[in-house]
C-alpha positions as CSV (number, residue, x, y, z in Angstrom):
1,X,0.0,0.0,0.0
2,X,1.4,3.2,-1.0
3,X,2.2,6.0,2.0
4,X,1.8,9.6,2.0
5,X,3.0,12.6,4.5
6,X,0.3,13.2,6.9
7,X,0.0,16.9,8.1
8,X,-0.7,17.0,11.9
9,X,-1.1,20.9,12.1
10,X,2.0,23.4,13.2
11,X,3.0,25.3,16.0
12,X,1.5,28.6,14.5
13,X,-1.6,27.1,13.5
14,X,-4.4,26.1,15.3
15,X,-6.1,23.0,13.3
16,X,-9.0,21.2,14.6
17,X,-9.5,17.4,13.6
18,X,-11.6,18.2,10.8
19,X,-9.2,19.8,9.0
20,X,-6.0,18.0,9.5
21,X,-8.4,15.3,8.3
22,X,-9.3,16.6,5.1
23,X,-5.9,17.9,4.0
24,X,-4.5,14.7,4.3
25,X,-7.6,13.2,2.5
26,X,-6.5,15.8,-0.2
27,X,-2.4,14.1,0.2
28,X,-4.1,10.9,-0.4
29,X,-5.9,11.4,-3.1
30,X,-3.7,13.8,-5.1
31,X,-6.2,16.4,-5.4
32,X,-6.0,20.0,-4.8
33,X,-8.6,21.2,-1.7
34,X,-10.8,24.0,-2.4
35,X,-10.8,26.0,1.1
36,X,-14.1,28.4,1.8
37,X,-14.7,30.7,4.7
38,X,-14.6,34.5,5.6
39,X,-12.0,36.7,5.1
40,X,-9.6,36.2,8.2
41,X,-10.3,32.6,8.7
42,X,-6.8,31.4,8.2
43,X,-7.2,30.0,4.8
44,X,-4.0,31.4,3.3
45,X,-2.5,31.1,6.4
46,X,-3.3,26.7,6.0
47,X,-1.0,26.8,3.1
48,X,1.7,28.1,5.0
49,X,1.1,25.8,7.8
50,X,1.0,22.6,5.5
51,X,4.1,23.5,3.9
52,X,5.8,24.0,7.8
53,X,4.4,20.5,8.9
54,X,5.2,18.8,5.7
55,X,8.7,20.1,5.6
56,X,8.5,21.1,1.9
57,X,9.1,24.7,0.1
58,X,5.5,26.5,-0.5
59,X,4.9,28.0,-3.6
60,X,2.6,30.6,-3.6
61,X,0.3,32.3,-6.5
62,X,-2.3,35.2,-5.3
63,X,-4.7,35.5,-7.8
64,X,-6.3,38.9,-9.4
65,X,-8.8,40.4,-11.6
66,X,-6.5,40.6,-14.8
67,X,-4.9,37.2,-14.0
68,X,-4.9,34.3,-16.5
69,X,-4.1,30.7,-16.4
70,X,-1.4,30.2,-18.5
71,X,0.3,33.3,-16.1
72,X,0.8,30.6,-13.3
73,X,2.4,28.0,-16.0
74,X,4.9,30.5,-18.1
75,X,5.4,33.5,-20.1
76,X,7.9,33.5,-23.4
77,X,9.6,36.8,-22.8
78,X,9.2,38.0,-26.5
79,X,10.3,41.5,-25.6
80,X,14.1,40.8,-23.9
81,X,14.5,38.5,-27.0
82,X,13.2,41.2,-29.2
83,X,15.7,43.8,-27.4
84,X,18.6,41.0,-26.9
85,X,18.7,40.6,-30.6
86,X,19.0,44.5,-31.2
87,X,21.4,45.1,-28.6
88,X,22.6,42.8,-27.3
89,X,25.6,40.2,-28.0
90,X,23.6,36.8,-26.7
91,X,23.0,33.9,-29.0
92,X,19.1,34.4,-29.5
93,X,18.3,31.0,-31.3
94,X,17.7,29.5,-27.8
95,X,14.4,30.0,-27.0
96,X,14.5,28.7,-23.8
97,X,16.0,31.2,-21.9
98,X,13.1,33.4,-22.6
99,X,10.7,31.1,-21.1
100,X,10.3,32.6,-17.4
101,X,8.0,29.6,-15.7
102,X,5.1,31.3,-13.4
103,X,4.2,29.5,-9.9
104,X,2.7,26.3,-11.1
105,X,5.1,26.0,-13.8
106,X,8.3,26.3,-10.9
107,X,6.3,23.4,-8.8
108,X,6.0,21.1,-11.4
109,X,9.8,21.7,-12.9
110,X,10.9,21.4,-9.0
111,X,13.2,17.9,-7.6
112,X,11.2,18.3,-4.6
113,X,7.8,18.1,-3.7
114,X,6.3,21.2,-2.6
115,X,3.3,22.8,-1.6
116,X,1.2,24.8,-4.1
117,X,-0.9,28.2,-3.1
118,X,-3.3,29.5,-5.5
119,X,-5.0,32.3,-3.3
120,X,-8.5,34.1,-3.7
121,X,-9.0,31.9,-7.0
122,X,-13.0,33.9,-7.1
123,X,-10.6,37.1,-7.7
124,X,-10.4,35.9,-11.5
125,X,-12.3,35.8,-14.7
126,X,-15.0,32.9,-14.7
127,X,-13.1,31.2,-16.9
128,X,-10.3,30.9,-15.0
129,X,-10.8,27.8,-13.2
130,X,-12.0,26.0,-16.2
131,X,-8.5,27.1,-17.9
132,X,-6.8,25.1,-15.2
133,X,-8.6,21.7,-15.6
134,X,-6.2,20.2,-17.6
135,X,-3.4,21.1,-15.5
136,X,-4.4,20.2,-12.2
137,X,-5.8,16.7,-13.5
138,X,-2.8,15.4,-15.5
139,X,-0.3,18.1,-13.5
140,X,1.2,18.7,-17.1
141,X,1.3,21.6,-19.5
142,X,2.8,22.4,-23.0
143,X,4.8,24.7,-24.0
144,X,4.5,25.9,-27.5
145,X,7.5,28.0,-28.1
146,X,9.7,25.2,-27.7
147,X,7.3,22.2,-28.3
148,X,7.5,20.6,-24.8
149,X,5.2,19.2,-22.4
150,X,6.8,20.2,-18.9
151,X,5.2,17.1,-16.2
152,X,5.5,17.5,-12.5
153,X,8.4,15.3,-11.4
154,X,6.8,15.4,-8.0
155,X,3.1,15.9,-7.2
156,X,2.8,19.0,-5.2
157,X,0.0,19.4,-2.3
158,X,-2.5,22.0,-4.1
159,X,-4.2,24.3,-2.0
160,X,-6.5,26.6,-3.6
161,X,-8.2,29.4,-1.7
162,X,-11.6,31.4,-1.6
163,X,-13.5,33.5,-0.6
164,X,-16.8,32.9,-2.2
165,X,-17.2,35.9,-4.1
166,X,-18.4,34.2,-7.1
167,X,-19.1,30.6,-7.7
168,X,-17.0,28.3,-9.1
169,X,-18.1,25.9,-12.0
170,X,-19.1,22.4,-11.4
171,X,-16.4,20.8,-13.5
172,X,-13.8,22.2,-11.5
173,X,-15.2,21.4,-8.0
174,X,-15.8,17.5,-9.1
175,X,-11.4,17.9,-9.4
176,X,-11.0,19.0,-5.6
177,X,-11.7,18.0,-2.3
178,X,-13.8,20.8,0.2
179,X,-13.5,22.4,3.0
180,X,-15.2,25.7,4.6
181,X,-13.7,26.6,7.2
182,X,-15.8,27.9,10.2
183,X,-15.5,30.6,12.4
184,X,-13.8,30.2,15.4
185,X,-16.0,29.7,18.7
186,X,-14.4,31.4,21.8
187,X,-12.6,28.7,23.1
188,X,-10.7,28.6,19.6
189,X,-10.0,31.7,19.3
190,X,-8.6,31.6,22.3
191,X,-6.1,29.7,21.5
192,X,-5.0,30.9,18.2
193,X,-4.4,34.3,20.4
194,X,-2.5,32.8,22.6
195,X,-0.4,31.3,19.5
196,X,0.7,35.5,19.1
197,X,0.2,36.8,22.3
198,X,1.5,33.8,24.6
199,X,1.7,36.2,27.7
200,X,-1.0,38.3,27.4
201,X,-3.1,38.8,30.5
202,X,-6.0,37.0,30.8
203,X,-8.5,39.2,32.2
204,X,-7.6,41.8,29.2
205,X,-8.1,39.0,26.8
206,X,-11.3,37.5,28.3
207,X,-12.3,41.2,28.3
208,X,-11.6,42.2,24.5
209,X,-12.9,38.6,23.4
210,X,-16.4,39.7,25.2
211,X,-16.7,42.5,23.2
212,X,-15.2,41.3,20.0
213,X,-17.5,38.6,19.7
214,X,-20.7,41.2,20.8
215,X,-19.5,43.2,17.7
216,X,-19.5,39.7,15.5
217,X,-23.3,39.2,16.9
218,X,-24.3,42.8,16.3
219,X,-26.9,43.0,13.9
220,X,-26.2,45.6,10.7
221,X,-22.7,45.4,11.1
222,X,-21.6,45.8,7.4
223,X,-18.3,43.5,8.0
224,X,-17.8,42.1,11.5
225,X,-14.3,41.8,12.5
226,X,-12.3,38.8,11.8
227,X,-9.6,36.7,13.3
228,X,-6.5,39.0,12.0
229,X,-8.2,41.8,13.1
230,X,-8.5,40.6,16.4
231,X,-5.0,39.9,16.9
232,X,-4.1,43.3,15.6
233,X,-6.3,45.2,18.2
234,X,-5.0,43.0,21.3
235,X,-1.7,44.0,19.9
236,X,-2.5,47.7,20.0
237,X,-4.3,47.3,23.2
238,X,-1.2,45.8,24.8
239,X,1.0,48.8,23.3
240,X,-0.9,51.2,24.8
241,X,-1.3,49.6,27.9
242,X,-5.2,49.8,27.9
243,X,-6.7,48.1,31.5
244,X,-9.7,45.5,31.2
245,X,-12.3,48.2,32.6
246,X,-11.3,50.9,29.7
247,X,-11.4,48.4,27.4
248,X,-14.9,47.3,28.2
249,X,-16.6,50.7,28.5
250,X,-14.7,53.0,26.1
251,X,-14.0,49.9,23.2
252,X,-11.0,52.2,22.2
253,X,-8.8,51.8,19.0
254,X,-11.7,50.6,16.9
255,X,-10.5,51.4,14.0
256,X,-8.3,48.8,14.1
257,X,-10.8,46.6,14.5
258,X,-13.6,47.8,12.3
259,X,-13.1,48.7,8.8
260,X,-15.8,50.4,7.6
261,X,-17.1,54.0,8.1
262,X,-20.7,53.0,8.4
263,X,-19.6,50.2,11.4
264,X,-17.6,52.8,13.3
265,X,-20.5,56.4,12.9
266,X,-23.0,53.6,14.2
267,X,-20.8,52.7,16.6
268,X,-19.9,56.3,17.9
269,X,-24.3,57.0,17.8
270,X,-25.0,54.4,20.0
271,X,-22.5,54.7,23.3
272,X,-23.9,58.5,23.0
């Protein structure tokens, strides 16, 4: 029976069971995993984590509006050959050093397996997963400047992000195993504080996670505050040496922790 790396979480990351479960269903069965949830879950953060716990490089791709498919395989630098053959005094006939390989095409050229991170994937065009279906499935691609198919010498761990601002198509999702990723409850988030703030005081956290999670509760609230943002206002809180009480009745620095204008004026009209 053939064995695979297992991923048993990290010291920066705070898995539960369900998770470490399905990325190493994903290891098992060669396919990427599709990762859902709210901004400030942890999603790209996972990639990071499975490459720590599996010991292997990560390769990361962070997907945007104006990104294409073939971006992530490789790019025939047309215009250095163009200018190396008007000025230059390199040999121009070799195609191949103009071939500049993009993230997917680096993992699948590499001698050691690594771990893939194609981030926000929703970001793109429509058609952008589709464009990819090939790729993922036989993990090869061709290049047509030089007529060669480049095949992945070692199967990488695919992680693909999202954040569910568009649907993906069916065809695609059949390729990849799924995960959402669920808020953290308190006692969770708790300990993935704790992972940046080992020494912080317990009343002050016990205090800021009492209001944090009444501003994630509060109805209207055009984006509640996510797990980053937390962190990021203990942080401040800590800096500026706020005490429990203060913390409690005055909520101060909530800018760092809200981020839109609406959130913050409804804020302000209600403690008046």
């Amino acid at each position: 029976m053939a064995t695979f790396d297992r991923f048993a979480g990290s010291e920066t990351y705070i898995a539960d069971e369900d998770l470490k479960d399905v990325v190493n269903a994903a290891i098992a069965l060669q396919r990427p995993l599709l990762v859902k949830g709210e901004p400030g879950t942890g999603k790209t953060l996972l990639a990071h984590a499975i490459a720590e716990g599996l010991q292997r490089p990560l390769i990361t791709w962070h997907i945007k509006s104006t990104t294409r498919a073939v971006d992530g395989l490789y790019h025939y630098d047309v215009v250095q050959r163009l200018n190396d053959s008007r000025f230059g005094d390199s040999d121009v006939s070799d195609i191949r050093q103009y071939i500049r390989y993009g993230p997917l095409g680096q993992a699948f050229r590499s001698d050691e397996p690594v771990v893939v991170l194609i981030d926000e994937i929703d970001k793109a065009d429509v058609e952008f997963p589709n464009d990819l279906l090939r790729e993922l499935d036989e993990m090869a691609f061709h290049v047509a400047e030089i007529d060669e198919t480049v095949r992945a010498k070692q199967r990488p761990v695919t992680l693909i992000t999202s954040n569910a601002e568009k649907e993906l198509p069916d065809a695609f999702l059949r390729r990849c195993v799924f995960h959402y990723i669920r808020f953290p409850d308190r006692e969770q988030m708790e300990a993935i504080v704790r992972v940046h703030h080992p020494d912080l005081d317990q009343a002050l956290l016990d205090v800021a996670l009492d209001r944090f999670f009444a501003f994630r509760k509060q109805k209207g609230l055009r984006k509640p505050p996510s797990t980053s943002e937390l962190v990021d206002w203990l942080s401040v809180l800590v800096h500026a040496g706020m005490d429990p009480e203060t913390i409690r009745s005055d909520d101060p620095f909530l800018g760092v922790l809200l981020k839109q204008e609406a959130d913050l004026v409804g804020r302000s009209s209600r403690r008046r």
